[in-house]
PDB file of N, CA, C and O in Angstrom, chain B, residues numbered from 101:
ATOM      1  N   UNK B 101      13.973  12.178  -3.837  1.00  0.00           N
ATOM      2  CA  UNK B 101      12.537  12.297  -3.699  1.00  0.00           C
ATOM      3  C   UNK B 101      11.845  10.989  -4.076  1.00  0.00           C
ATOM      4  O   UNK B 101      10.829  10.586  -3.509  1.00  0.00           O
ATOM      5  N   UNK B 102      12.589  10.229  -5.272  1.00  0.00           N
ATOM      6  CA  UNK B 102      11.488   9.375  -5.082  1.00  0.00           C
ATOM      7  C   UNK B 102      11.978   7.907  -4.426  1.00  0.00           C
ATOM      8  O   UNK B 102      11.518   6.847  -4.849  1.00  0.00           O
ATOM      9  N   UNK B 103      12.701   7.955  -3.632  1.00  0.00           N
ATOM     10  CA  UNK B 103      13.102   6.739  -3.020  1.00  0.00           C
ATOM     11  C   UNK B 103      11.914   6.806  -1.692  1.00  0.00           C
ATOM     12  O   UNK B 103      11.408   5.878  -1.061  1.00  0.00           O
ATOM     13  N   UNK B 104      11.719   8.273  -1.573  1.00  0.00           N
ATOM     14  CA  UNK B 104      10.938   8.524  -0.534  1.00  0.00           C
ATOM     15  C   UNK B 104       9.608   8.234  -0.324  1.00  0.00           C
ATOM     16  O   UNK B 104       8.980   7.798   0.641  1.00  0.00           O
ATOM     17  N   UNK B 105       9.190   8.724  -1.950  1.00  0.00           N
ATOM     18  CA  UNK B 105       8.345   8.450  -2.099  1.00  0.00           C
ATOM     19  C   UNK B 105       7.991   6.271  -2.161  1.00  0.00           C
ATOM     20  O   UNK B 105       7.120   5.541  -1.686  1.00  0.00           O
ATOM     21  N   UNK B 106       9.094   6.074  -2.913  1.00  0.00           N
ATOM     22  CA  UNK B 106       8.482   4.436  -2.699  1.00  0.00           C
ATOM     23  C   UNK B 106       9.123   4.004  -1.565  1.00  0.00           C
ATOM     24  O   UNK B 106       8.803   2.819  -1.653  1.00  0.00           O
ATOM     25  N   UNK B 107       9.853   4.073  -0.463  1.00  0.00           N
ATOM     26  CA  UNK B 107       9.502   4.100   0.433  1.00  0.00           C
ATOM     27  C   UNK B 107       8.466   4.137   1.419  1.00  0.00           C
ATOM     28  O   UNK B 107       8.446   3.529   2.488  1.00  0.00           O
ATOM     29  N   UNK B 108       7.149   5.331   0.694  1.00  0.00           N
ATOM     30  CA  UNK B 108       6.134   5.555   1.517  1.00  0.00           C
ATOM     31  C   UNK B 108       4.916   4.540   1.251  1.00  0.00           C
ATOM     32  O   UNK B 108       4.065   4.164   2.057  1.00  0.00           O
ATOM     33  N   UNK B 109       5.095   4.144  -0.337  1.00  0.00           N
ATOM     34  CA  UNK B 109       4.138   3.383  -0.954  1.00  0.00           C
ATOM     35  C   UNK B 109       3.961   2.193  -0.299  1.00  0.00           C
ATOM     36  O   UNK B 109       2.861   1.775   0.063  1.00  0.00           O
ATOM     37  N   UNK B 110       5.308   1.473  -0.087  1.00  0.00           N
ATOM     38  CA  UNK B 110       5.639   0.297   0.947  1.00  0.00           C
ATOM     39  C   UNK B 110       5.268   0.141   2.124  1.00  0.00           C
ATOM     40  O   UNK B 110       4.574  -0.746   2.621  1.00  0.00           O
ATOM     41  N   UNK B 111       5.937   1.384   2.743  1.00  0.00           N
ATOM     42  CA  UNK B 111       4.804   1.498   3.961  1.00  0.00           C
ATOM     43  C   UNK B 111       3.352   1.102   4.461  1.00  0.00           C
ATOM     44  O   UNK B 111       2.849   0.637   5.484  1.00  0.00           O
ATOM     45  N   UNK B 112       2.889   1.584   3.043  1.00  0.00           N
ATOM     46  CA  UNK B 112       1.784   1.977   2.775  1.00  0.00           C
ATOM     47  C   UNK B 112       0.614   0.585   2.556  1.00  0.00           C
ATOM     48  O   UNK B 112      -0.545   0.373   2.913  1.00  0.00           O
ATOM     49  N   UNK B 113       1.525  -0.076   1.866  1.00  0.00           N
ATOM     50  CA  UNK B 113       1.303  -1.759   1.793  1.00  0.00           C
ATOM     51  C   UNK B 113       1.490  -2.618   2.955  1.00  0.00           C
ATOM     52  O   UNK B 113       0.731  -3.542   3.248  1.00  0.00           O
ATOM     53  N   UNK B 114       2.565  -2.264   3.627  1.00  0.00           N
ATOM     54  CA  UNK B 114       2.916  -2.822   4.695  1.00  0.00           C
ATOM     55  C   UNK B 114       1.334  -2.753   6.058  1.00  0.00           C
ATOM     56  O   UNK B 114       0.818  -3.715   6.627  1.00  0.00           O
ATOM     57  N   UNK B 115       0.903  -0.987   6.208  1.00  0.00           N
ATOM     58  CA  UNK B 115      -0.018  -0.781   6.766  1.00  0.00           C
ATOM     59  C   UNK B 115      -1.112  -1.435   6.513  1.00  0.00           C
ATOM     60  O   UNK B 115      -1.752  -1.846   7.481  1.00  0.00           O
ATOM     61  N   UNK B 116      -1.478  -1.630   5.503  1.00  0.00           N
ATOM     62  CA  UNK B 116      -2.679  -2.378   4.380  1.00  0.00           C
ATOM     63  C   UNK B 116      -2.776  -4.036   4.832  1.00  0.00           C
ATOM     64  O   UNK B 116      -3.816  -4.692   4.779  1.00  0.00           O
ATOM     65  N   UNK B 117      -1.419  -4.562   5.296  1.00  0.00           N
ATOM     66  CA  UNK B 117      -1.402  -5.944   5.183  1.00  0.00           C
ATOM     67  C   UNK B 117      -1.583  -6.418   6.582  1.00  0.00           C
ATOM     68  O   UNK B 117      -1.918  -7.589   6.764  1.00  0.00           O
ATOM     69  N   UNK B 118      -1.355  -5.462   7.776  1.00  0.00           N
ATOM     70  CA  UNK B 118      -1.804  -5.647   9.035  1.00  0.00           C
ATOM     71  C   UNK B 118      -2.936  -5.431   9.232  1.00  0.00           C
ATOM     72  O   UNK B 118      -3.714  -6.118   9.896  1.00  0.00           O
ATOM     73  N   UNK B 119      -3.150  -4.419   8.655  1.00  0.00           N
ATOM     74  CA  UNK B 119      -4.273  -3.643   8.813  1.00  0.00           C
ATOM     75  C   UNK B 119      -5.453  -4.950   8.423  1.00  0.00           C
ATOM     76  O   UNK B 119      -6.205  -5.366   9.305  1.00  0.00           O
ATOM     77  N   UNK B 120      -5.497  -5.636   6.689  1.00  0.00           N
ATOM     78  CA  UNK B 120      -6.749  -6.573   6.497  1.00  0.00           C
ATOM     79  C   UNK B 120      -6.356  -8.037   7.797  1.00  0.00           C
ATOM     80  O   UNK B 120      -7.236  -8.636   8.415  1.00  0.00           O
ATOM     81  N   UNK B 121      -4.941  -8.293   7.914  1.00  0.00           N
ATOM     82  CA  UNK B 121      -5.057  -9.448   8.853  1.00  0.00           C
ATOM     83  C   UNK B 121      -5.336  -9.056  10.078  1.00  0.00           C
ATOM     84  O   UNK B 121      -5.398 -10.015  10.848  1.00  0.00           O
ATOM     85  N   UNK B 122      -5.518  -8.091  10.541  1.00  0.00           N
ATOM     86  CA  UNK B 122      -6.230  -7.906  12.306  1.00  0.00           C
ATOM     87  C   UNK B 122      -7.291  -8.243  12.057  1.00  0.00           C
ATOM     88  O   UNK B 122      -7.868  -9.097  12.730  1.00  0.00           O
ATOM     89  N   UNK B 123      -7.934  -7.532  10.801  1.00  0.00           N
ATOM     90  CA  UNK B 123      -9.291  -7.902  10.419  1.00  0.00           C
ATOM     91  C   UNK B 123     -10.123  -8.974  10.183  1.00  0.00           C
ATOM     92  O   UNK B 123     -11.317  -8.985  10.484  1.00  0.00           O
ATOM     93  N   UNK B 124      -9.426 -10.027   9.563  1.00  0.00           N
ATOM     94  CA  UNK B 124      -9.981 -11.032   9.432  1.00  0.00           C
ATOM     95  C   UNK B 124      -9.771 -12.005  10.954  1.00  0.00           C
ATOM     96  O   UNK B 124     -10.608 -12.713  11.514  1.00  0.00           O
ATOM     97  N   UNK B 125      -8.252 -11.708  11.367  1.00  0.00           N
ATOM     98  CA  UNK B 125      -8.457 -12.436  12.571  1.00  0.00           C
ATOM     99  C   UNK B 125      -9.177 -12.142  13.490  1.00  0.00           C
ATOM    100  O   UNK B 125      -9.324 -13.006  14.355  1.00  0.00           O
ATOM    101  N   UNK B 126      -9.953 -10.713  13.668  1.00  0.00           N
ATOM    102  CA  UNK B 126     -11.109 -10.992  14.660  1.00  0.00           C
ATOM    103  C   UNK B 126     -12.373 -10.680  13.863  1.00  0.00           C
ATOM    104  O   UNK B 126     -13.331 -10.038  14.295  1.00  0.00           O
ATOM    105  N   UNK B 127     -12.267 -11.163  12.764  1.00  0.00           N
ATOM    106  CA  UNK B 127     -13.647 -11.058  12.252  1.00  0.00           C
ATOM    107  C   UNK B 127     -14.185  -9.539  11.601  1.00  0.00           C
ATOM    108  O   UNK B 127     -15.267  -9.328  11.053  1.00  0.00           O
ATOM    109  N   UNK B 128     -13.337  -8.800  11.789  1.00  0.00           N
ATOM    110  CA  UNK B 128     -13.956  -7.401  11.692  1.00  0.00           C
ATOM    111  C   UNK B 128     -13.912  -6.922  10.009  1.00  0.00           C
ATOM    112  O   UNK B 128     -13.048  -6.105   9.693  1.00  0.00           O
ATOM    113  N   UNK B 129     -14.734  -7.378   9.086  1.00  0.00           N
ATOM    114  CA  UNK B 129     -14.927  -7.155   7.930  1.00  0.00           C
ATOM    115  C   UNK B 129     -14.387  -5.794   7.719  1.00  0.00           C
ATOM    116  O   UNK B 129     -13.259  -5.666   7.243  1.00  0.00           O
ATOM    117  N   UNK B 130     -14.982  -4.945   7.981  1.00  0.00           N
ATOM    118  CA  UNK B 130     -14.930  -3.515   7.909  1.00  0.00           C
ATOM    119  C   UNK B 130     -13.283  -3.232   7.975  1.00  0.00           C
ATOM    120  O   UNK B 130     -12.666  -2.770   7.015  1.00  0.00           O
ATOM    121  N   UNK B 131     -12.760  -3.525   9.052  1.00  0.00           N
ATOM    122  CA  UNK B 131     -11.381  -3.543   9.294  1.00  0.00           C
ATOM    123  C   UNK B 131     -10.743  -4.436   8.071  1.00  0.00           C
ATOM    124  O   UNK B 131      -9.742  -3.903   7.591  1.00  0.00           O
ATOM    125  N   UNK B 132     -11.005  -5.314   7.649  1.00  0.00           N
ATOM    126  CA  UNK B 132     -10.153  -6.148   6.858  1.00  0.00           C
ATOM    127  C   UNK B 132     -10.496  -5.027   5.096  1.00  0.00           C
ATOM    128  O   UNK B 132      -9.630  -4.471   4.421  1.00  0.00           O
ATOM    129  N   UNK B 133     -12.071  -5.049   4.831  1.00  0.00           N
ATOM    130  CA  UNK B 133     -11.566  -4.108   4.027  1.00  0.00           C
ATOM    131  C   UNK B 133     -11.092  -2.660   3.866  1.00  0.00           C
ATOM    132  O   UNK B 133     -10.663  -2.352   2.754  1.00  0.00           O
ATOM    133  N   UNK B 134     -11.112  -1.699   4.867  1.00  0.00           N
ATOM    134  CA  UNK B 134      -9.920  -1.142   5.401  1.00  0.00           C
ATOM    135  C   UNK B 134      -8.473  -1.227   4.943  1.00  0.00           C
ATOM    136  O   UNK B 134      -7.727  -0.384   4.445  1.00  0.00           O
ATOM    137  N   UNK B 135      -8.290  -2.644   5.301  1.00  0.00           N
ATOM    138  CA  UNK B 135      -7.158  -2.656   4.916  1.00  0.00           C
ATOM    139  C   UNK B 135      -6.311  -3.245   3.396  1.00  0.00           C
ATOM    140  O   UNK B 135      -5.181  -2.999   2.974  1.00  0.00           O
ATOM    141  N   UNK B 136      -7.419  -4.104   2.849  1.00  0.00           N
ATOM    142  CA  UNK B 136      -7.315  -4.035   1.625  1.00  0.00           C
ATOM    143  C   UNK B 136      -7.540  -2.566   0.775  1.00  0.00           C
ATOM    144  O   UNK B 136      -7.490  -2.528  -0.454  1.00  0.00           O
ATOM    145  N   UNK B 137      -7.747  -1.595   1.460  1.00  0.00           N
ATOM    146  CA  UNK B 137      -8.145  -0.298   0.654  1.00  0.00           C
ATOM    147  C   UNK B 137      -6.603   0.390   0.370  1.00  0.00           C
ATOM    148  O   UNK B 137      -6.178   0.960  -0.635  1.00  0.00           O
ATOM    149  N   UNK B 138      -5.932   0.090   1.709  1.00  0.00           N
ATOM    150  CA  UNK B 138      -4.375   0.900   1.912  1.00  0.00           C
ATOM    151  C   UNK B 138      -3.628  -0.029   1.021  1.00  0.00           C
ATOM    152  O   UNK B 138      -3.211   0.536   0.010  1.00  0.00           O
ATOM    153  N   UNK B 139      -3.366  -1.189   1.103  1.00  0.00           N
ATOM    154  CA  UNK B 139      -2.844  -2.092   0.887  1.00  0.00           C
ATOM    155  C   UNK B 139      -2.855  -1.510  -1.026  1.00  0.00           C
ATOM    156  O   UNK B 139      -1.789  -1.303  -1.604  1.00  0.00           O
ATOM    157  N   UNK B 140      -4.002  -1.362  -1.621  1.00  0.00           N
ATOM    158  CA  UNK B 140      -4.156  -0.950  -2.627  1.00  0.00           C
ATOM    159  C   UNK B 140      -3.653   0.364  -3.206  1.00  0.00           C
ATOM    160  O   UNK B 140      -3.087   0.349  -4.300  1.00  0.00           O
ATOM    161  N   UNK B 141      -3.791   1.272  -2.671  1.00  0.00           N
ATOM    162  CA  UNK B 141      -3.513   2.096  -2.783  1.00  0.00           C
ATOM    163  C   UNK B 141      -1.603   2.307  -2.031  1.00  0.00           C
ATOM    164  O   UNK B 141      -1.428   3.397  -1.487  1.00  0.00           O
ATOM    165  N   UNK B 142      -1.165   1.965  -2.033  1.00  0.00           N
ATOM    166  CA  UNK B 142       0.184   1.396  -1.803  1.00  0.00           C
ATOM    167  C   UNK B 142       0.807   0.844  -3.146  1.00  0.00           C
ATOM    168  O   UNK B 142       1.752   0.961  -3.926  1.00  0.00           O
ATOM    169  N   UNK B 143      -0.336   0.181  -2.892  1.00  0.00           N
ATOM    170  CA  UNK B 143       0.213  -0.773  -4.820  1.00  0.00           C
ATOM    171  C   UNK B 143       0.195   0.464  -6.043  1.00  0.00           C
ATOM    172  O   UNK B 143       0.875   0.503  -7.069  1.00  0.00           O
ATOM    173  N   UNK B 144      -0.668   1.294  -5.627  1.00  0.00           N
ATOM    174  CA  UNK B 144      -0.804   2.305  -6.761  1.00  0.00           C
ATOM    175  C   UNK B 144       0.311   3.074  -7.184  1.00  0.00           C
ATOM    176  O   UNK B 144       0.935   3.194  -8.238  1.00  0.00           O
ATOM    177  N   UNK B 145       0.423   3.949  -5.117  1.00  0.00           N
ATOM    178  CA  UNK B 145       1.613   4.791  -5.380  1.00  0.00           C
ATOM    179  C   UNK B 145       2.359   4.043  -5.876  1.00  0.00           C
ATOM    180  O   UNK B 145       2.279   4.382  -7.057  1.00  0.00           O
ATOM    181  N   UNK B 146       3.454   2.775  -5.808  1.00  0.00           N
ATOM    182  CA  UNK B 146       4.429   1.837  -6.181  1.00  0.00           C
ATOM    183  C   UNK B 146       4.400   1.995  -8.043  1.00  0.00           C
ATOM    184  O   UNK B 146       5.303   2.304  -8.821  1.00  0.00           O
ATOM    185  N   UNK B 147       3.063   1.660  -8.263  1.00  0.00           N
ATOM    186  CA  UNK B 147       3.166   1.452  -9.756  1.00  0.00           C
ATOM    187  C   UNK B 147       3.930   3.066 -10.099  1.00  0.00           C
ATOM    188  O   UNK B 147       5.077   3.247 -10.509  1.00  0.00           O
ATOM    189  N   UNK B 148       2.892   4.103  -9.786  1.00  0.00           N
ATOM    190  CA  UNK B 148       3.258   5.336 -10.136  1.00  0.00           C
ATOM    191  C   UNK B 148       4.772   5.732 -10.042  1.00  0.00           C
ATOM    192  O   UNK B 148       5.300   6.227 -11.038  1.00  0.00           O
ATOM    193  N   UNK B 149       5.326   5.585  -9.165  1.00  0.00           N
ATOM    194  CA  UNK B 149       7.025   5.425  -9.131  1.00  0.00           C
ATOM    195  C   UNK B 149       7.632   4.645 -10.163  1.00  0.00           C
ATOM    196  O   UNK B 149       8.442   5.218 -10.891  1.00  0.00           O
ATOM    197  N   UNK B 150       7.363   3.351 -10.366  1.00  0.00           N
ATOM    198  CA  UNK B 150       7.494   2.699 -11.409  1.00  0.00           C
ATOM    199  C   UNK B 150       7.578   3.247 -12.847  1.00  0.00           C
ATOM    200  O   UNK B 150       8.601   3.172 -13.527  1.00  0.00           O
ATOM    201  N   UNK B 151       6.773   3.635 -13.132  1.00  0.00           N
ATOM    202  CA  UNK B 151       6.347   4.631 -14.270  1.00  0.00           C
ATOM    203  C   UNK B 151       7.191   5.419 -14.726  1.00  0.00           C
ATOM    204  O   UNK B 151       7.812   5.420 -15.788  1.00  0.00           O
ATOM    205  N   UNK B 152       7.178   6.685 -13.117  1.00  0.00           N
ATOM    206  CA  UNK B 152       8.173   7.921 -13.442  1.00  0.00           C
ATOM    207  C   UNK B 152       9.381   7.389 -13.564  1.00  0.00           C
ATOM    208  O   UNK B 152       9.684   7.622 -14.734  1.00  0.00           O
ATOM    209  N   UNK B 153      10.317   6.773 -13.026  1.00  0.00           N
ATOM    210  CA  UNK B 153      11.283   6.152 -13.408  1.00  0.00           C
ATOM    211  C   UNK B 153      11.791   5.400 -14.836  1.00  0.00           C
ATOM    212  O   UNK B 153      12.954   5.365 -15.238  1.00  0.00           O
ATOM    213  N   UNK B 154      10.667   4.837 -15.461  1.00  0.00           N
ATOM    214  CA  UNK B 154      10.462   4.457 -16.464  1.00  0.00           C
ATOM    215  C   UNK B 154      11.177   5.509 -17.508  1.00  0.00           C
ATOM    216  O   UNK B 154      12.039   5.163 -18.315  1.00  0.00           O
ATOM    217  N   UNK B 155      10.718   6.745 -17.372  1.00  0.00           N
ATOM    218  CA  UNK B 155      10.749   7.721 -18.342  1.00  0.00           C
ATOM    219  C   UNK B 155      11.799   8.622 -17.936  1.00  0.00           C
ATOM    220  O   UNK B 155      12.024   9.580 -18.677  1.00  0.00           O
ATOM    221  N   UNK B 156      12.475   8.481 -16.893  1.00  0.00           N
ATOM    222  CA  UNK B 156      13.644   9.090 -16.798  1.00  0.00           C
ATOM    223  C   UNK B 156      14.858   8.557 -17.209  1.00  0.00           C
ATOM    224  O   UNK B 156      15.320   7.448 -16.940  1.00  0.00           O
ATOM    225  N   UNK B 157      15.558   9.868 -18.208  1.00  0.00           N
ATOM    226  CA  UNK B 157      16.686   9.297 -18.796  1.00  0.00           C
ATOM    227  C   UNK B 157      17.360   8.955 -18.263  1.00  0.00           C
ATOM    228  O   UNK B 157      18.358   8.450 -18.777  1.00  0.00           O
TER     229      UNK B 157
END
């Protein structure tokens, strides 16, 4: 489960990082922060995996 989960987080970053560079390359603010939003929230899930792992014996 949680390979899956950070698996998805990555993804998740991955989506985030196309997502702000379409944006800036055509200008589309909105789109770029868009994609700094996923991109972030990617980073989150990641930490959160991080964590639980942390505390498993």
């Amino acid at each position: 489960m949680a390979k899956d989960e950070k698996a998805r987080a990555k993804a998740q970053q991955i989506k985030g990082k196309v997502q702000k560079g379409a944006g800036h390359a055509v200008g589309n603010e909105r789109l770029a922060a868009e994609g700094r939003a996923k991109e972030a929230e990617g980073h989150a899930r990641a930490a959160k995996e991080k964590a639980k792992d942390a505390f498993k014996p």
